[in-house]
NUTI-416838 format. One record per residue: residue in three letters; x, y, z of N, C-alpha, C in turn. Coordinates in nm, 4 decimals. Atoms other than C-alpha are relative to their C-alpha. Layout:
node bakol: ALA&n_X: X&n_Y: Y&n_Z: Z&ca_X: X&ca_Y: Y&ca_Z: Z&c_X: X&c_Y: Y&c_Z: Z
...
//
This chain:
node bakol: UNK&n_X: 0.1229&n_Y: -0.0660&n_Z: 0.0485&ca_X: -2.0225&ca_Y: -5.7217&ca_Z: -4.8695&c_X: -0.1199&c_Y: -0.0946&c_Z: 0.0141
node bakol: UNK&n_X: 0.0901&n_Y: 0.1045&n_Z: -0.0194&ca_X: -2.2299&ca_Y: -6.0462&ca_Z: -4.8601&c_X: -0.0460&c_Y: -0.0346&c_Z: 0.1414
node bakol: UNK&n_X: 0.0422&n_Y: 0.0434&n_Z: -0.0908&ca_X: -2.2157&ca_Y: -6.1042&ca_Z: -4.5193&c_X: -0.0712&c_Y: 0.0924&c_Z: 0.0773
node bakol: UNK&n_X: 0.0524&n_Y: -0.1308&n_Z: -0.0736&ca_X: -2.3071&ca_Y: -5.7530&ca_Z: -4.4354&c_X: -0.1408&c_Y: 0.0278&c_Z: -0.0106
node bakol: UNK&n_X: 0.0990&n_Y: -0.0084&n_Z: 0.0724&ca_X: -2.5843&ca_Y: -5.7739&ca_Z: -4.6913&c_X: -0.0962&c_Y: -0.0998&c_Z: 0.1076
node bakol: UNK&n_X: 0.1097&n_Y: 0.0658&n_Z: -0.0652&ca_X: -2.7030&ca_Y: -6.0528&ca_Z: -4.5184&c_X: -0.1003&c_Y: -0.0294&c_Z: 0.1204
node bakol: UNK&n_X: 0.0685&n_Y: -0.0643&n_Z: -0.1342&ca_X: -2.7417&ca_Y: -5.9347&ca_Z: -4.1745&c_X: -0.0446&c_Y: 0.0697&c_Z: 0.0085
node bakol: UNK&n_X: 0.0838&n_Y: -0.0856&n_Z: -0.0074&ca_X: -2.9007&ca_Y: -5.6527&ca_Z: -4.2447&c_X: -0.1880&c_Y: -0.0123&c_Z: -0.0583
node bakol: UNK&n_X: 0.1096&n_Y: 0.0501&n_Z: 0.0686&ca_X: -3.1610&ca_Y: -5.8504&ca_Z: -4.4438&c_X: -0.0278&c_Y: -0.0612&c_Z: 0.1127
node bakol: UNK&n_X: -0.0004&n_Y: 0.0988&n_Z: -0.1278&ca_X: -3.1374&ca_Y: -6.0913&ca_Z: -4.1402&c_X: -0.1202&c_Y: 0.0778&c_Z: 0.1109
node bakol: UNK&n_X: 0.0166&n_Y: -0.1181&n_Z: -0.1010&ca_X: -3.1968&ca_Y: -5.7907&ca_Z: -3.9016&c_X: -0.1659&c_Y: 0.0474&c_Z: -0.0442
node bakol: UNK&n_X: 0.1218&n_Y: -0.0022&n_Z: 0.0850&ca_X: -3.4813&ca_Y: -5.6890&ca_Z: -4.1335&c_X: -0.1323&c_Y: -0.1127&c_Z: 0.0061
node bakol: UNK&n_X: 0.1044&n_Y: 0.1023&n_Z: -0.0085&ca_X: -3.6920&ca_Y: -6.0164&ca_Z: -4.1468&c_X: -0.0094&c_Y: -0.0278&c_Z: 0.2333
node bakol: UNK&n_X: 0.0158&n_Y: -0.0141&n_Z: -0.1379&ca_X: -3.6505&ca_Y: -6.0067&ca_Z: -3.7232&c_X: -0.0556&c_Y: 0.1264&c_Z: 0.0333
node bakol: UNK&n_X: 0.0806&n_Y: -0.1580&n_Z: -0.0152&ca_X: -3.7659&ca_Y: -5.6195&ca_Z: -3.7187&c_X: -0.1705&c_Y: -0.0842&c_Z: -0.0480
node bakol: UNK&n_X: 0.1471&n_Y: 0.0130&n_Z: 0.0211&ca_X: -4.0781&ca_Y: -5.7714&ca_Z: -3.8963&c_X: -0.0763&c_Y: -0.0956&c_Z: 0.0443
node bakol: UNK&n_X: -0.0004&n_Y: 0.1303&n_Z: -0.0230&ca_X: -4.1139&ca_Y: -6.1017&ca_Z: -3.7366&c_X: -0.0745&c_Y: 0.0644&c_Z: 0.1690
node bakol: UNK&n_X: 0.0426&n_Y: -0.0625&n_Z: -0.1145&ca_X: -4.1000&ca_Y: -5.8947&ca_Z: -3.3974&c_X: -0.1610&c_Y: 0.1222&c_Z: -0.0019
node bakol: UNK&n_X: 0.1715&n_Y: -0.0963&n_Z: 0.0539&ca_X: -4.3893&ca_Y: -5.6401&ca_Z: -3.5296&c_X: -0.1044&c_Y: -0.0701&c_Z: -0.0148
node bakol: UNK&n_X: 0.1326&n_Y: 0.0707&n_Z: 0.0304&ca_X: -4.6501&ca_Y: -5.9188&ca_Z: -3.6188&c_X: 0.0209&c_Y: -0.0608&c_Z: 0.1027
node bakol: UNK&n_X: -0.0268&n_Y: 0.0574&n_Z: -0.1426&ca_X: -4.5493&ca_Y: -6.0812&ca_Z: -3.2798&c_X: -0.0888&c_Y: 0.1337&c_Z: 0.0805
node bakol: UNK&n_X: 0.0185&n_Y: -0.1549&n_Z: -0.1182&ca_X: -4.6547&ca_Y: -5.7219&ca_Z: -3.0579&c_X: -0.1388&c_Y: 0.0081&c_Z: -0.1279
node bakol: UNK&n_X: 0.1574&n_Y: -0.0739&n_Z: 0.0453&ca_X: -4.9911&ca_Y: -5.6664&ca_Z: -3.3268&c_X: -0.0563&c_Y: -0.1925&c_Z: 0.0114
node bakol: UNK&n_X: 0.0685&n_Y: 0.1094&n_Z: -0.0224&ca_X: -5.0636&ca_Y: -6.0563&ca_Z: -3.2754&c_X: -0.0422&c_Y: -0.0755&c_Z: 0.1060
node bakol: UNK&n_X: 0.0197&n_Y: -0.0096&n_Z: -0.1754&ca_X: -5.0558&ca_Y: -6.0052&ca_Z: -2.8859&c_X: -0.1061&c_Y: 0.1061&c_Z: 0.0069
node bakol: UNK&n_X: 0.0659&n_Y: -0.0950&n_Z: -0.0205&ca_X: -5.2251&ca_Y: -5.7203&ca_Z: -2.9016&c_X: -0.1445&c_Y: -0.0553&c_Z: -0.0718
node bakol: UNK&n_X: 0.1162&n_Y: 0.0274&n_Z: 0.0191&ca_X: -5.5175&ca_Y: -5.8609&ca_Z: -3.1066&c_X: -0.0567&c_Y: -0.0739&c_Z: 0.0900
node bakol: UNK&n_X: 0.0692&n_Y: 0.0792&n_Z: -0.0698&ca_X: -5.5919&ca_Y: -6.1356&ca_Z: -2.8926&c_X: -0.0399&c_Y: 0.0284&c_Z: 0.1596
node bakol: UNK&n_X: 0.0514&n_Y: -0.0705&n_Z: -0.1140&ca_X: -5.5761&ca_Y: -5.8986&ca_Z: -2.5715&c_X: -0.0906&c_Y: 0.0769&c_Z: -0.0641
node bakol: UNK&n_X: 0.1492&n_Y: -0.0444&n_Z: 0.0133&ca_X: -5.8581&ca_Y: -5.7353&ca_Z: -2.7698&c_X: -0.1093&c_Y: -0.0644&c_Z: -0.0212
node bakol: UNK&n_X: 0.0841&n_Y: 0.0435&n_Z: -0.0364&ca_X: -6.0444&ca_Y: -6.0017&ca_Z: -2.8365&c_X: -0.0309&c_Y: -0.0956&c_Z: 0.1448
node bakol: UNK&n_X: 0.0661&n_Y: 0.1030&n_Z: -0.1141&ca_X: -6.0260&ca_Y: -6.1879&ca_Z: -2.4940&c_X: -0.0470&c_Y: 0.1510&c_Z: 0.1042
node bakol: UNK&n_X: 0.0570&n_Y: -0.0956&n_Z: -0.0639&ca_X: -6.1482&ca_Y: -5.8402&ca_Z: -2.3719&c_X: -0.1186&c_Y: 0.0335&c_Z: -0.0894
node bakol: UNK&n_X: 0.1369&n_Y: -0.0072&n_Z: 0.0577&ca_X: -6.4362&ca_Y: -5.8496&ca_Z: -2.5934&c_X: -0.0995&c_Y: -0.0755&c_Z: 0.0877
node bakol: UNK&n_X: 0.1569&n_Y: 0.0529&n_Z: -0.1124&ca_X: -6.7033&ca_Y: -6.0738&ca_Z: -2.3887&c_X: -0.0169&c_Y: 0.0968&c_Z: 0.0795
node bakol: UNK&n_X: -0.0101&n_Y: -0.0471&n_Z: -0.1643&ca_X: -6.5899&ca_Y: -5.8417&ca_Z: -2.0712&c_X: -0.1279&c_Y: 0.1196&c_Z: -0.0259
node bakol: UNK&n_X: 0.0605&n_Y: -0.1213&n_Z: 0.0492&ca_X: -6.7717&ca_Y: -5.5258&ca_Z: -2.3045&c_X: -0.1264&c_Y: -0.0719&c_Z: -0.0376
node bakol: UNK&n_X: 0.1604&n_Y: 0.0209&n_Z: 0.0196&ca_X: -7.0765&ca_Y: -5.7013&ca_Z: -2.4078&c_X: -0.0425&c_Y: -0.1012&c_Z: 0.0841
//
């Protein structure tokens, strides 16, 4: 039960780890496309 617990928590902190990874790419392809617009 513990070890199950813990991979899914595991699994969990990598689901969110990977999400602020892909919106912390994505910001900085919006701002290095900011100068191009003004």
């Amino acid at each position: 039960m513990v070890e199950i617990s813990g991979n899914s928590a595991l699994f969990h902190a990598v689901q969110i780890l990977i999400s602020i990874y892909s919106y912390y790419n994505q910001y900085l392809h919006i701002v290095n496309l900011f100068p191009l617009v003004s």
